[in-house]
N, C-alpha and C positions, 0 to 999 in steps of 0.2 A: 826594769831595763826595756828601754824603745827596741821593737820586733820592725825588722826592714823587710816584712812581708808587706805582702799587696794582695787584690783582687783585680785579678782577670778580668770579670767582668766590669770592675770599675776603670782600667787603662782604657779598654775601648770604649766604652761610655765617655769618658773625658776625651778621646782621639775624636769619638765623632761628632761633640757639641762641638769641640773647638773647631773644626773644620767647616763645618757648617758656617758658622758666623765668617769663616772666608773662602767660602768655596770656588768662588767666580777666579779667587784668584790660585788656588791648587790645580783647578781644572787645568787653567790656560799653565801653568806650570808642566802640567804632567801632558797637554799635547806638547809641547816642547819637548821631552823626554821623549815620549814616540816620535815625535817627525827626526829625533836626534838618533836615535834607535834603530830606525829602518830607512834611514836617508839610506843607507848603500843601496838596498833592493829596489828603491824607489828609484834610484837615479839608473840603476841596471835597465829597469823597466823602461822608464824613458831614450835611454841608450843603449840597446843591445850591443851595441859593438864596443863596451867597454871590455877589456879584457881582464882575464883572472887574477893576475898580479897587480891590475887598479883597483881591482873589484877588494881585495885583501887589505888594502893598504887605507881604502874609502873604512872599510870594516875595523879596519884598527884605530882610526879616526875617531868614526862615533862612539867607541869602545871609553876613548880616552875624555870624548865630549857628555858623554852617558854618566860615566863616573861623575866630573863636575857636576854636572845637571844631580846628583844624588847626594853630593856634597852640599849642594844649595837646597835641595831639599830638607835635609836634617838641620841646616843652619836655618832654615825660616819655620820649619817645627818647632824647634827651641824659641824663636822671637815668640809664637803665638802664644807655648805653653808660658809665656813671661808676661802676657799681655802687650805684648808689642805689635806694632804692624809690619808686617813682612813685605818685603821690595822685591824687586827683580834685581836689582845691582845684585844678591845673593849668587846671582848664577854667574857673576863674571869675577868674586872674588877672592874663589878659594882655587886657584891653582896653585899656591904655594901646600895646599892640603894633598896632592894630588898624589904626588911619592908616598909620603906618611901612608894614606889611607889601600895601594897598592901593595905596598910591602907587610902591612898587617894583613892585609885579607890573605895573601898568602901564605905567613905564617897561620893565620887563621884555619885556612883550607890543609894544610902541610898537619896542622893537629888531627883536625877531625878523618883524616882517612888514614892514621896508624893503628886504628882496631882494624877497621876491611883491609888491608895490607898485609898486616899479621897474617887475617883470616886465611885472604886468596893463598899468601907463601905457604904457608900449613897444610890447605888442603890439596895443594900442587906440590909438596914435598910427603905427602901423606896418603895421597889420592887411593892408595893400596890398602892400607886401612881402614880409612873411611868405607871404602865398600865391603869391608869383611867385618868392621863394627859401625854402622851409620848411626847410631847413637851419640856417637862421640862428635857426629855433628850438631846436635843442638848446644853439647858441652861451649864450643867456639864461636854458636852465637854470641857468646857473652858478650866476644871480643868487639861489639859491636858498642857496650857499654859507654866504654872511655867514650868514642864518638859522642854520644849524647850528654853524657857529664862537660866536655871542655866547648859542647856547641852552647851550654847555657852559661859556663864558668866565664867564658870571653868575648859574651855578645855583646858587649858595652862599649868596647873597642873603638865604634866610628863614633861615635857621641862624645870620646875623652879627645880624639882629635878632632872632632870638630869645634867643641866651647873649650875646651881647655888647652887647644894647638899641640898635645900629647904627641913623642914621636911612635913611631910603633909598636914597637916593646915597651915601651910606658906604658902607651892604651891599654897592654894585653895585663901587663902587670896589677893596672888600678882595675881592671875589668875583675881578674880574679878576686881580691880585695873585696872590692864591693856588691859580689853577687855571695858571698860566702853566708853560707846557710839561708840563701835564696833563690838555688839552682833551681829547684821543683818549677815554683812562682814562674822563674825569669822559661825555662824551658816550655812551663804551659801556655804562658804566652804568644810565646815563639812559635806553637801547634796553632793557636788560635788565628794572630796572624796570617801562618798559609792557609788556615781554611776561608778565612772572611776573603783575602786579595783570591782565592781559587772558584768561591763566587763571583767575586769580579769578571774573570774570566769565564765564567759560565754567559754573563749577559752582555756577550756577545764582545767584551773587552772594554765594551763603556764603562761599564763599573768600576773597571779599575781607576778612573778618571775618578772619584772618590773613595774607594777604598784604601790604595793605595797611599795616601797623603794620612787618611784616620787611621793609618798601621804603622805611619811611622812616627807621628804624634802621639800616639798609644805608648811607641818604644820612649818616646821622649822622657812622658812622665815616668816609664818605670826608669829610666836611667836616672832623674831627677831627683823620685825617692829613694834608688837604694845607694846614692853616690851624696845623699843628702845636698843638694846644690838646689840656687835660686832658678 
């Protein structure tokens, strides 16, 4: 029987050749995602007398222009991990993705904080116990569990709507599906990723200007093998 494990070390080894052979064009990608990111502060800067309520509204803009920008990211990951050539039209053609991909991250977000939720209600309906048996605080780390279990069960998520236009409970549905008995794999990746893009950010944030692109071409392939897709 075909095993829909992987290596770790082999997702980011394939994220970072393939990006390499296009990096000029991730780079200019991902400042486009910074200048799209921090245009509010930027334009604040340039005009202090914007006020808070523009300043909010600038911020909720690039919010909505960030997402696309990440949406086109994951769509021209997919072209390369294809052998394709990745375009710029990528950035101006998924806003019909744009709902879809908000309403899963939120359900997304909504799963992984029902262990720390638990936790905090417990230890704030408990607090009196907890100090006369503080043992029974590590018992509720557990609660921490589920968190890690449904962050690696449903990372698959942007990937089902972005190639396959999945609406949001779909994405979460085939997400679960196809990481099944690969949660370990899909989770240690997901550690490895923030530590590779958190060097990035060590060097001075330029790094992220390819790290960035080889983490999420990294995720491509493993979505590729464990969702078996071209």
């Amino acid at each position: 029987m075909e095993t829909k494990g992987f290596s770790v070390g082999n997702q980011l080894k394939h994220g970072w050749h393939t990006m390499k052979k296009h990096s000029f064009f991730f780079v200019i990608f991902i400042l486009v995602g910074y200048l799209v990111a921090f245009s509010p502060l930027i334009l604040q800067a340039i005009f202090p007398e914007i006020g808070q309520t523009l300043f909010l509204v600038l911020t909720g803009v690039s919010y909505v222009l960030a997402l696309l920008v990440y949406i086109g990211l994951v769509k021209s990951a997919l072209h390369v991990s294809r052998g394709e050539k990745p375009t710029f039209a990528d950035l101006f053609q998924n806003v019909g993705m744009w709902i879809p991909m908000v309403v899963a991250t939120v359900l997304y977000a909504l799963l992984l904080l029902i262990g720390p939720y638990i936790y905090f209600v417990l230890g704030w309906a408990f607090s009196a116990w907890l100090e006369a048996y503080p043992w029974l605080l590590y018992g509720m780390i557990l609660l921490f569990i589920p968190s890690v279990v449904f962050a690696a069960m449903f990372a698959l998520y942007p990937y089902f709507i972005v190639d396959k236009g999945s609406g949001p409970v779909e994405a979460l549905k085939k997400s679960k599906e196809h990481t099944h008995g690969s949660k370990w794999d899909v989770y240690m990746l997901m550690t490895a990723v923030q530590f590779v893009n958190f060097i990035g950010v060590l060097i001075l944030g330029v790094g992220l200007l390819y790290t960035l692109p080889m983490t999420v071409i990294a995720q491509v392939y493993m979505y590729k093998k464990l969702a078996r897709v071209e």
